[in-house]
N, C-alpha and C positions, 0 to 999 in steps of 0.2 A: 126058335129062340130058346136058349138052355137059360136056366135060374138055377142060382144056388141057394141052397138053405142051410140056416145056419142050424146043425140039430140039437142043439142046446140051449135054443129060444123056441118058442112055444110058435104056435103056429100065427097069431096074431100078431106074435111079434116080429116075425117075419115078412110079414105085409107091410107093417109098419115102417120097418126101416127099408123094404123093395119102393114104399110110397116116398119116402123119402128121398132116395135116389133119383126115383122119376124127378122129384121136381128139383134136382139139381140139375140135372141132364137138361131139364128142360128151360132154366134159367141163362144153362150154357147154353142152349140151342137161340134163344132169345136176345142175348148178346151178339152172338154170330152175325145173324142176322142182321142187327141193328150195324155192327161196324161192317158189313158188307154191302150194309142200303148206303151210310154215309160214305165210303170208298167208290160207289158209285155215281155217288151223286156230286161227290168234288172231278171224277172224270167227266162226269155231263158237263159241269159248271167250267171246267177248263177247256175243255172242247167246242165251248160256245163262245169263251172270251176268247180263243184261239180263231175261230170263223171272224169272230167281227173285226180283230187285230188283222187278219187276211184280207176281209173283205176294201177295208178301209185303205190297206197297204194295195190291192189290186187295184182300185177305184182313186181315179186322181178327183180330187174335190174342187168345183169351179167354184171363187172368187162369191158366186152371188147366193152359195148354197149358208152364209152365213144371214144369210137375211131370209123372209119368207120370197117364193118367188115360185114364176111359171114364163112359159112362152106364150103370144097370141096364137092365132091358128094363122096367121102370116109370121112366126116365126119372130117376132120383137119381143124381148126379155121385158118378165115385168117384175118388178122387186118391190117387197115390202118390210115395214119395220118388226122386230120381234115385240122392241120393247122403248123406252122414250130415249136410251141412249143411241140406239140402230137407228131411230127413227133422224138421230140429229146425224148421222153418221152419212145415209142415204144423201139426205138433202146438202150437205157439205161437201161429199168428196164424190157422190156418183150421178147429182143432177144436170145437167149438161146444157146446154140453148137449145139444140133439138129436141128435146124431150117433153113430156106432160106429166105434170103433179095432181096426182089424186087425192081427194079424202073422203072417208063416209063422214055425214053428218049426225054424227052421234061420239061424245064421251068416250075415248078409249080407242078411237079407232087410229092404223098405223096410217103413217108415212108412206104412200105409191108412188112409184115412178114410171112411166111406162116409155120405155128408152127409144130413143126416135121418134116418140111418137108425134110427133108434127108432121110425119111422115104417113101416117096409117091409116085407116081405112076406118070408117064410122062403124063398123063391125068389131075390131080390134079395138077400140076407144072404149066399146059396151063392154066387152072381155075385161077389159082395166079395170072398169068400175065394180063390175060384179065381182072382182076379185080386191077389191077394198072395200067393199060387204063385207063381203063373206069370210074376212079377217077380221072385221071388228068387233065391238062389242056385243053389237046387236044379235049375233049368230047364241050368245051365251043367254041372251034375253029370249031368243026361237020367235024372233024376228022372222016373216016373209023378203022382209023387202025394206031398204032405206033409201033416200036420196044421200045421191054422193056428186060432189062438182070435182070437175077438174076446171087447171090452169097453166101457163106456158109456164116455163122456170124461171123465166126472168120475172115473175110476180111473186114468185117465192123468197123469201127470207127468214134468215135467223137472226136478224138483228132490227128489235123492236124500234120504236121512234122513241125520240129523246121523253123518258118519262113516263113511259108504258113498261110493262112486266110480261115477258113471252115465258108460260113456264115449260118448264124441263120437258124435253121432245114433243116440244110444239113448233110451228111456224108461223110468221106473219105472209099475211095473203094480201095481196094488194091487188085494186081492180075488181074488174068482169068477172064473175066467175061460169063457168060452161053447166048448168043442171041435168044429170037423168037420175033415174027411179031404178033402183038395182036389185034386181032377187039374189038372196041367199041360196047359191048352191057351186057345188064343184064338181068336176069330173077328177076321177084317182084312178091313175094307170101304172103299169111296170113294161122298163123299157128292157128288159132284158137283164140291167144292171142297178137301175137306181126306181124308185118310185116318182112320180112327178103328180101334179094337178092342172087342170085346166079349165078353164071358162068355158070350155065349146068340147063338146064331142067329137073324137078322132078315134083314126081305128083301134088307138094303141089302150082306150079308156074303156074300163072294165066296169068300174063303179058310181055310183053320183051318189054326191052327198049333200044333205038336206038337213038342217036346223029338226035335232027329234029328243029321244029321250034315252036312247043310247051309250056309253060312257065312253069315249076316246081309245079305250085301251083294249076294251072288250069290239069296238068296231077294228081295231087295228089288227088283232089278233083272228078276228074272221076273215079278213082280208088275207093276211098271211096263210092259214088255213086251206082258204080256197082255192089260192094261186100254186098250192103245195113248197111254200119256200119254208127256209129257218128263220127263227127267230133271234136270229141275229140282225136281222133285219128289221123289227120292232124300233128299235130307237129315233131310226132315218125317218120311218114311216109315222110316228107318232109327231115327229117335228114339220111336218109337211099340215099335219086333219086342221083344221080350224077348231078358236079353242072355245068349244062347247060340248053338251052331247049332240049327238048324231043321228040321222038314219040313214041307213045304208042301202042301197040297190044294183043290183046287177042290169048290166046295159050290155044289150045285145049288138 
């Protein structure tokens, strides 16, 4: 590297202003950098809003992915409420005379449906239940286990008796109602395309989750991780965990 010096300043002085330069040089070099991290990191940031705009454009979205929901392991769709509006939405427009209405017995818990189920199998009825656990509040309480009834649809209602108050995404229950004892847990798979849950272990179920201490997004993000996928797929999968922390395990 060649240096010039100026010979009409004294040798200190020379240093002084060579010092100088350095740290202009290196001010610019500091810049560079920094607008060359942020030019990449709006390419990261476009490139990932770019995947989830694809992925969501590839993937047709079913009808019941607006609610929480799963299949049994006999293949009967089971839907749950997000929130007290969903919850009035399910029992209005998607409970049907075939079907069984669930609840946990605890403050906070959603709206289930488990469609046909007048049809299903006392296996498939325990899947229902466990999965109206292990949606509701309890799971945020790290709850084991709550009792949950079901009931046919025709007991279900949203319109109280003359003089009573049903509040906001509740229902009236009239009759019998069916008792078990339901543990908090889920199984969490990837089907190739979309993430799903379930009540029963299958081949496609990777994970189980358990009421821990865990935080939703930090388990979500070791799932992604693990599976080697992007994170464009974080959103899907966060709206799917039940909402508390977690623990998580790999199942063989």
């Amino acid at each position: 590297m060649e240096l010039r010096l100026d010979i009409t300043k004294s040798l200190w002085e020379n240093v002084q202003e060579l010092h100088e330069r350095l740290k202009k040089l290196k001010k610019k070099r500091e810049r560079l950098i920094k607008l060359i991290e942020e030019e990449e990191r709006k390419v990261r940031e476009e490139g990932e809003a770019k995947k989830v705009a694809e992925l969501r454009k590839r993937r047709k979205r079913e009808w019941y992915e607006a609610f929480r929901w799963m299949f049994t392991s006999g293949g009967r769709l089971v839907i749950g409420g997000r929130d007290a509006r969903t919850n009035e939405v399910i029992v209005r427009k998607y409970l049907s005379e075939d079907d069984l209405f669930f609840h946990a017995d605890i403050v906070g818990a959603p709206a289930v449906v488990l469609k046909d189920g007048k049809n299903a199998t006392e296996g498939e009825i325990n899947e229902a239940a466990v999965f109206a656990a292990s949606y509701s509040r309890a799971w945020r309480l790290g709850l084991h286990s709550v009792p949950v009834f079901y009931v046919e649809a025709s007991q279900v209602s949203l319109s109280p008796p003359s003089g009573e108050y049903r509040p906001r995404g509740g229902v009236i229950v009239r009759g019998k109602r069916n008792w078990l004892e339901a543990p908090l847990r889920l199984y969490l798979g990837f089907d190739g395309e979309r993430f799903f849950v379930s009540a029963a272990k299958t081949e496609k179920t990777r994970f189980l989750l358990t009421p821990g201490g865990e935080s939703r997004t930090d388990v979500a993000k070791k799932v992604i991780h693990e599976l080697g996928l992007g994170s464009e797929y974080l959103d899907d999968l966060l709206s799917l965990l039940p909402p508390g922390p977690l623990n998580l395990e790999k199942v063989v």
